[in-house]
C-alpha positions as CSV (number, residue, x, y, z in Angstrom):
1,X,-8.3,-4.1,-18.5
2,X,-6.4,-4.0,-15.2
3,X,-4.6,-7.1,-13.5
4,X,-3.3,-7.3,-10.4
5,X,-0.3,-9.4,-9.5
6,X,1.9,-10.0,-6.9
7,X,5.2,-7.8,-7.2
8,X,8.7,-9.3,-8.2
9,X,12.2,-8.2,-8.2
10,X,12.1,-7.1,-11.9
11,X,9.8,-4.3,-10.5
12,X,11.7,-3.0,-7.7
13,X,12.8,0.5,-10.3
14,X,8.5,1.0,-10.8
15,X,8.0,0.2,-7.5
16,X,10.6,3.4,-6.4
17,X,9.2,5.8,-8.7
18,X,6.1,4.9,-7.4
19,X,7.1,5.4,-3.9
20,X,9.1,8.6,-4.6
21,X,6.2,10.4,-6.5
22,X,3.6,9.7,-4.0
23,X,6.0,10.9,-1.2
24,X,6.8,14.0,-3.2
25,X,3.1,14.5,-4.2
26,X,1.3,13.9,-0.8
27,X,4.0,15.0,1.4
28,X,5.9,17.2,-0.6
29,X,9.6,15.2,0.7
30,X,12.3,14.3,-2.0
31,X,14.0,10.6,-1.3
32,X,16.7,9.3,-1.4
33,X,16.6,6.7,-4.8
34,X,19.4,4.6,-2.9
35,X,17.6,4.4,0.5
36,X,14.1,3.4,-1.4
37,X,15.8,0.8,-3.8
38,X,17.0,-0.7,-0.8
39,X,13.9,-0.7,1.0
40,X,11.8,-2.1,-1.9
41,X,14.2,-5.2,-2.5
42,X,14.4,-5.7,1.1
43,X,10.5,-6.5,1.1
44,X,10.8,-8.1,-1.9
45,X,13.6,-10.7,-0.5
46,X,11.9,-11.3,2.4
47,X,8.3,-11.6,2.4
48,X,7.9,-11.5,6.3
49,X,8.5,-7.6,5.9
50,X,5.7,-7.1,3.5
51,X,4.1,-7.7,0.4
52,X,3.7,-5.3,-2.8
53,X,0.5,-5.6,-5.0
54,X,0.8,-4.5,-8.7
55,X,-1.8,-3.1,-11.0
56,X,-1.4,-3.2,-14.3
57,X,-3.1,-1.9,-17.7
58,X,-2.1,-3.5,-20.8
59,X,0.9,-5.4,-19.7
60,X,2.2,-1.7,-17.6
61,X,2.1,-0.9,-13.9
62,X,-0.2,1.8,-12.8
63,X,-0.6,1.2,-9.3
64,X,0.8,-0.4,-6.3
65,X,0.4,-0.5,-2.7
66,X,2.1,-3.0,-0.1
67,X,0.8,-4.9,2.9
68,X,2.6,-5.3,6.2
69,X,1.2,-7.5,9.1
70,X,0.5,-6.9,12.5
71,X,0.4,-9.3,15.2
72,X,-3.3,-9.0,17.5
73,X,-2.4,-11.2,20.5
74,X,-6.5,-9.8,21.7
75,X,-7.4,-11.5,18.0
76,X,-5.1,-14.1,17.9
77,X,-4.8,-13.2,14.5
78,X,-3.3,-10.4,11.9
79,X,-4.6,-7.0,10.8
80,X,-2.9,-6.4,7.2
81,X,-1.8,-2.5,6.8
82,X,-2.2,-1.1,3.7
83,X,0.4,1.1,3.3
84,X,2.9,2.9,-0.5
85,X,-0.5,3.5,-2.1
86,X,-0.1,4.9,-5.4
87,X,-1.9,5.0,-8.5
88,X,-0.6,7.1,-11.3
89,X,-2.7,10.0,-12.5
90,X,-3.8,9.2,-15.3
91,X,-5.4,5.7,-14.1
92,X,-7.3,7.6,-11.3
93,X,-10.9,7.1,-10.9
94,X,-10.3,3.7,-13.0
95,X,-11.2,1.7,-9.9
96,X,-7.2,0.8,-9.7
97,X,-7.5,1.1,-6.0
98,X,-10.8,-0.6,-5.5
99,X,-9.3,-3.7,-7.4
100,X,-5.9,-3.4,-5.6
101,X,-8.1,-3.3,-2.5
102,X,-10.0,-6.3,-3.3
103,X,-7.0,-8.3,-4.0
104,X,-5.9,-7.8,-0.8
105,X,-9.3,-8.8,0.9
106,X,-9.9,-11.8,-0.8
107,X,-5.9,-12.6,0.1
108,X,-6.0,-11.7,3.6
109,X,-9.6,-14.0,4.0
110,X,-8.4,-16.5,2.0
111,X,-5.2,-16.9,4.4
112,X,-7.6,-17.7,6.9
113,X,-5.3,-16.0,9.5
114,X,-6.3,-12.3,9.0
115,X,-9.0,-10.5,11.3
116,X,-9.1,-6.9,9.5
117,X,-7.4,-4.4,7.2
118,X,-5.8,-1.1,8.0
119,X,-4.6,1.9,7.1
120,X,-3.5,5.8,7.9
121,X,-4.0,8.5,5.7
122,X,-3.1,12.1,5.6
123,X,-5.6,13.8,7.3
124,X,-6.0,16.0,5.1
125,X,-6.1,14.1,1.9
126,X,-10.2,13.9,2.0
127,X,-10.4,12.3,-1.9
128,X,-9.0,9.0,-0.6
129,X,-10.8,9.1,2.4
130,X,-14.0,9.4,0.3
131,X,-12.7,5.9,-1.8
132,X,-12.1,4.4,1.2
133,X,-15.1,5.1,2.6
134,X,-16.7,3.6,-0.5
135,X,-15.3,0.8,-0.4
136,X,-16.4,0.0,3.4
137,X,-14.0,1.0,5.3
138,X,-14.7,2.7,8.2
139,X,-13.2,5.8,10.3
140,X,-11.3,3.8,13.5
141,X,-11.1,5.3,17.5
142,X,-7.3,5.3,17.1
143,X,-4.9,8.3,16.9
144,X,-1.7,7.5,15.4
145,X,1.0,8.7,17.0
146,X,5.0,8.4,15.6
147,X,8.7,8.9,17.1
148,X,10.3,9.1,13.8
149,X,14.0,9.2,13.5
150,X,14.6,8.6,10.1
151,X,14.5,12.5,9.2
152,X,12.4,11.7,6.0
């Protein structure tokens, strides 16, 4: 049975390996542990820079992904960005992503602030656009474009 919860400092170490084996496996880059840590607890100290999701099986994480917001002054209200998607292999195809994702609807509409969801993915990475599709969501008109200076 998988449960999803909200994330808490006592996972901050999951919530790294997570990160740094979906970075290595979908972009083949190496991080920095120190750099990650730091980035996790930062969220997880202050909620205004995001929000982790947990998934877990039998009392064990198996999944995460985080939401940041972005303010839509056309809206006058929040898209949520789904964003540090990762679900271990051996709980793929489990629907951990489809009840991460639900989670996250039924949050963002229950907020009463939040007009959509969003995310990027690899362009290339076709088996989560397929879940993604499934799940509604639909191909938008925007390119995203970066100026990166993090060298990661």
């Amino acid at each position: 049975m998988i449960i999803i919860r909200n994330a808490n400092k006592e996972d901050i170490s999951k919530i790294v390996s997570f990160n740094s084996a979906m970075a290595l496996e979908t972009e083949n880059k190496e991080l920095e542990s120190v750099i990650v840590t730091q980035g996790v607890a930062a969220v997880l100290n202050n909620n205004t820079l995001g929000q982790y999701f947990i998934a877990e099986c039998d009392g064990i994480p198996v999944g995460q992904l985080m939401i940041t917001k972005e303010w839509s002054d056309w809206r006058n209200a929040e898209f949520w960005w789904i964003q540090s998607v990762y679900i271990q292999p051996d709980h793929r195809k489990n629907n951990v992503y489809k009840k991460l994702y639900s989670e996250v609807v039924k949050s963002a509409k229950d907020s009463g602030k939040v007009c959509g969801i969003r995310l990027y993915v690899d362009k290339n990475n076709t088996i989560a656009q397929k879940v993604y599709s499934k799940l509604g969501m639909n191909k938008s008109d925007y390119l995203f474009f970066e100026d990166d200076w993090s060298g990661v």
